[in-house]
N, C-alpha and C positions, 0 to 999 in steps of 0.2 A: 195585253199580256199574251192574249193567240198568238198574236203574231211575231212576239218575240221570241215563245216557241217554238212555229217554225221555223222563223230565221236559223237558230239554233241546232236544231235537226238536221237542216241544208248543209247546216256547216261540216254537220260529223258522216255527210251521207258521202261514200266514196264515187269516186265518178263511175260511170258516164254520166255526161253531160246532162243538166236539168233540159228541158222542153223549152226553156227560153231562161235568157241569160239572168242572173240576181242584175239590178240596178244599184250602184254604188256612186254616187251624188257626189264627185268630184271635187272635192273644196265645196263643197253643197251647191246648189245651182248656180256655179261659177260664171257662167256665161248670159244670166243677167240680172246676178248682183254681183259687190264687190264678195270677190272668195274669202269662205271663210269666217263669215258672217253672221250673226245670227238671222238676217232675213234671208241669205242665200242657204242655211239650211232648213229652216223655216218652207220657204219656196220648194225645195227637196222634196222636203215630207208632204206638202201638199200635193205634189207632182205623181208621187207615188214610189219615190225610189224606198227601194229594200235597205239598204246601207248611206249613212251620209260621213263623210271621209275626215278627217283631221290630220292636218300635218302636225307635229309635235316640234318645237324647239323650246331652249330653256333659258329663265330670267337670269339674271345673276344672283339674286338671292333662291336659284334652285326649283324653282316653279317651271311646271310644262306649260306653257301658252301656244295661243294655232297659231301657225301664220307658215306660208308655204317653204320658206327660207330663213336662214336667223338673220340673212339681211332686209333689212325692211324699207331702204330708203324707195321704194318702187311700190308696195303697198300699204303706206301710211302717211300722214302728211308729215311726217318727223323731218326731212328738209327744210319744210317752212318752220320749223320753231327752235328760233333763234336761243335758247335757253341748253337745245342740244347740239347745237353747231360746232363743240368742240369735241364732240363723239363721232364726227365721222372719218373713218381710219380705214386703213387699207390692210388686211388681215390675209395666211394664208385657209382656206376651207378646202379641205379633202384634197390638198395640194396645188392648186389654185390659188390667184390672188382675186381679193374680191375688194371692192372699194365699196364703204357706206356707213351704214348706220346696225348695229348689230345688237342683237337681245340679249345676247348674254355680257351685255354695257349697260343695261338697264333694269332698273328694280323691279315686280309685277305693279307697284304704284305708280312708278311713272309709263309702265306700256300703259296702262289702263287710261291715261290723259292723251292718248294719242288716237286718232280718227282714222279707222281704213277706209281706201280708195281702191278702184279702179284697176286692176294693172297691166291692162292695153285698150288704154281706152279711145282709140284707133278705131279697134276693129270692134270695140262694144261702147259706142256711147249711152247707150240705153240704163248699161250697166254704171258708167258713169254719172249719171248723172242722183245715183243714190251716195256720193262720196259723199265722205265728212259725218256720215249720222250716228257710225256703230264705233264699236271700242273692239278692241282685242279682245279676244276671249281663252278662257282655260279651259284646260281637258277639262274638268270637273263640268264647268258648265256645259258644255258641248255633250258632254256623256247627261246631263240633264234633259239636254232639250230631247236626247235622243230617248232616253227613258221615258219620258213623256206620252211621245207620240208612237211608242209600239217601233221601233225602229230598230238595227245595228248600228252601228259603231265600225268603220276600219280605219285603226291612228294608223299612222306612219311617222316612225323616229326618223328624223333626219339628224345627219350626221353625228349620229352617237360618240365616235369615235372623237371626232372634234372635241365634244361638250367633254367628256373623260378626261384630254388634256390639258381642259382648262379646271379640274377639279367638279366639272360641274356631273353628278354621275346620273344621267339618263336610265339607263336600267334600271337602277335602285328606284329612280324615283317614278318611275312609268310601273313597276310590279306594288310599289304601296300603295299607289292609285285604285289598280286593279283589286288586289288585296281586300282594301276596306270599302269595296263596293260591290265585292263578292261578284267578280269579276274574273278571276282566275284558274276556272274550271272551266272542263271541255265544251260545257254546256253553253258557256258565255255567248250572247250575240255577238262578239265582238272578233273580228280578223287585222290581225297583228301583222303591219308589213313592217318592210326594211328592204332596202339595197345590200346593206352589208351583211354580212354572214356572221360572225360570230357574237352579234349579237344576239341574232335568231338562235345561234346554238342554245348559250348561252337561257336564255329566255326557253328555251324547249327543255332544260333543266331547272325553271323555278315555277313553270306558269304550265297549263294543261290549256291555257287557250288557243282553241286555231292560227296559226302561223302562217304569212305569203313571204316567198323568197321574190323579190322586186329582179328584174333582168332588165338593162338596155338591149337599144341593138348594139353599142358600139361600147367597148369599156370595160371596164369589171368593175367586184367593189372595192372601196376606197382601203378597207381593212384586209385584205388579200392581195396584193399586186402581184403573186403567181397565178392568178383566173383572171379568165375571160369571160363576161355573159354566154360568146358564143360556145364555150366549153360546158358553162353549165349546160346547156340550153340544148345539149346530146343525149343521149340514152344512157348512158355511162353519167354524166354531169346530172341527170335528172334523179336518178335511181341515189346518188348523195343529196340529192337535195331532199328525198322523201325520206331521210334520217331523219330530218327535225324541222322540217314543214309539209303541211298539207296540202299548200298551195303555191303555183306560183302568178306572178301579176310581170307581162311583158309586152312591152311595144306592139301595136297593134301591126308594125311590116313586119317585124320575125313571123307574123301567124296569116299577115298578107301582102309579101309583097307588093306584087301590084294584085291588080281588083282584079278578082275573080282565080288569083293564081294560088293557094296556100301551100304553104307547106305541111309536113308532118307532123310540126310540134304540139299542136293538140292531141293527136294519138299515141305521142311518144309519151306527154307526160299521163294521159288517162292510163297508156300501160303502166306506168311508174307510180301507180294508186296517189298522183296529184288532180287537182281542177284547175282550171286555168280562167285567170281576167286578164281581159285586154285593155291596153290603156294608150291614149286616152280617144273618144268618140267626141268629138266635138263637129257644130255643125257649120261654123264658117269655113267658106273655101280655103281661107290661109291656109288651113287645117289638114285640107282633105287631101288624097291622090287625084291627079287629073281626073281622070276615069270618074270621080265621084264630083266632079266640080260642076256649080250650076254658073255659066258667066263667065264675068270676068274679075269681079267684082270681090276682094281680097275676103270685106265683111260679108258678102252675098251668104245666103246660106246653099249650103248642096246637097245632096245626096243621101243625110246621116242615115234615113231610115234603112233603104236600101242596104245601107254597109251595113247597120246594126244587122239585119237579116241576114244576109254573106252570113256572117261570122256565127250568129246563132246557128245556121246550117251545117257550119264545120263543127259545132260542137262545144262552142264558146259559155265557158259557166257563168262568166259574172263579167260585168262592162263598167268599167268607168266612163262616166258621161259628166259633162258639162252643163247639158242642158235635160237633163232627166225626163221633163216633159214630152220630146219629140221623139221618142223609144217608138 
């Protein structure tokens, strides 16, 4: 319970910067188990992260379950099971065409028969080779495991907007979550992201809990096509963004280009009384900037601690990691 406390206090404390960044368990120890997971965020909390992360997407009959995408045919075995092979469709997502197999085509009964795997498991066989053991899991549980072990909580709604025009309402159904688990005060461990904006408004008019505005480097969001990341991601664009969130979470080159070069946007947004995470810290080279690369070797691992350190010096409050352990 201390520690959830804390957590809580960190959340409502305005920057500057903590002395070393919050740890926020990326799909929970993504990088070696499958994400997602009950034993990758299991592995998290043993690790030590402060925060373990949940993407949000929804069943058809209305359920938030995790999984990084609503398409699943990449982290589940649902290709192999000839009983859904006629669900796999080629759909537009946030303007995009996406071909597979898609959650909100399936019950939370039938996610729940389906096995996560792996989803490069290339560069993580380690990881792979825990496919096949776990199930899908639901906010509910994931907010269990994290009550548990003294922990936060950061969902991330994906494509709210999508889910809305399929009838399926994300918002509604992520604040009755919140709601009956007493959840929805400022005090809550829990940090509320999103890419798109008016959900965040929106959500900053039902819920008191801590808010992160998601930025790419390249893009805007899906529910705004007048913005750019790079306009929010201004002094001007920051200063709206501390309307109705507290936070923002953005690509780790907007805050380093290259190694050792940063920019301002940590001091921009600390003057815009926001904290800033960086995303994501992961430690294969695929991952990294040269600069931070050990080898040649795509899996090799490089440089993470290093960079984690960079970035705590510029003033970085909170890190999304993969591999939480190697902080």
């Amino acid at each position: 319970m201390f520690r959830i406390i804390l957590l809580a206090m960190t959340l409502l404390t305005a920057a500057p910067a903590l002395a070393e960044p919050l740890i926020i368990a990326h799909r929970g120890a993504s990088g070696e188990r499958p994400e997602h997971t009950r034993a990758a965020y299991r592995l998290a909390i043993e690790q030590g992260a402060d925060f373990i992360e949940p993407d949000l997407v929804m069943s058809r009959d209305g359920v938030l379950v995790v999984r990084h995408e609503n398409e699943i045919g990449g982290t589940t075995d649902v290709a192999e099971r000839g009983e859904f092979a006629d669900r796999r469709v080629t759909r537009a997502v946030d303007g995009a065409a996406v071909t597979g197999w898609f959650t909100e085509d399936f019950t939370l009964a039938e996610l729940k028969t389906l096995r996560a795997r792996e989803r490069l498991p290339a560069l993580r066989p380690g990881s792979a080779a825990f496919d096949g053991r776990e199930e899908i899991l639901t906010f509910d549980e994931v907010l269990d495991i994290a009550s548990a072990a003294g922990v936060g909580v950061a969902p991330e709604l994906k494509h709210p907007t999508h889910f809305a025009a399929l009838g399926l309402a994300m918002e509604d159904a992520f604040v009755a979550v919140l709601e009956r688990r007493g959840l929805a005060g400022a005090a809550a461990p829990v940090l509320v992201q999103c890419f798109e904006v008016g959900t965040l408004e929106r959500l900053a008019g039902r819920i008191e809990t801590p808010l992160l505005q998601l930025m790419a480097r390249e893009g805007g969001p899906a529910d705004r096509p007048e913005l750019t990341y790079a306009a929010m991601a201004t002094a001007e664009g920051l200063a709206a963004v501390a309307e109705y969130a507290s936070w923002i979470g953005v690509d780790t080159a907007m805050i380093e280009p290259e190694p050792g070069a940063p920019t301002g946007l940590i001091a921009d947004a600390h003057a815009a009384g926001l904290k800033v995470a960086g995303w994501t810290f992961r430690a294969e080279n695929a991952f990294l900037p040269e600069g931070d690369r050990v080898g040649d070797e795509p899996a090799g691992h490089g440089r993470l601690r290093e960079r984690l350190a960079r970035f705590a010096g510029y003033g970085l409050d909170a890190a999304f990691m993969d591999q939480p352990g190697l902080r």
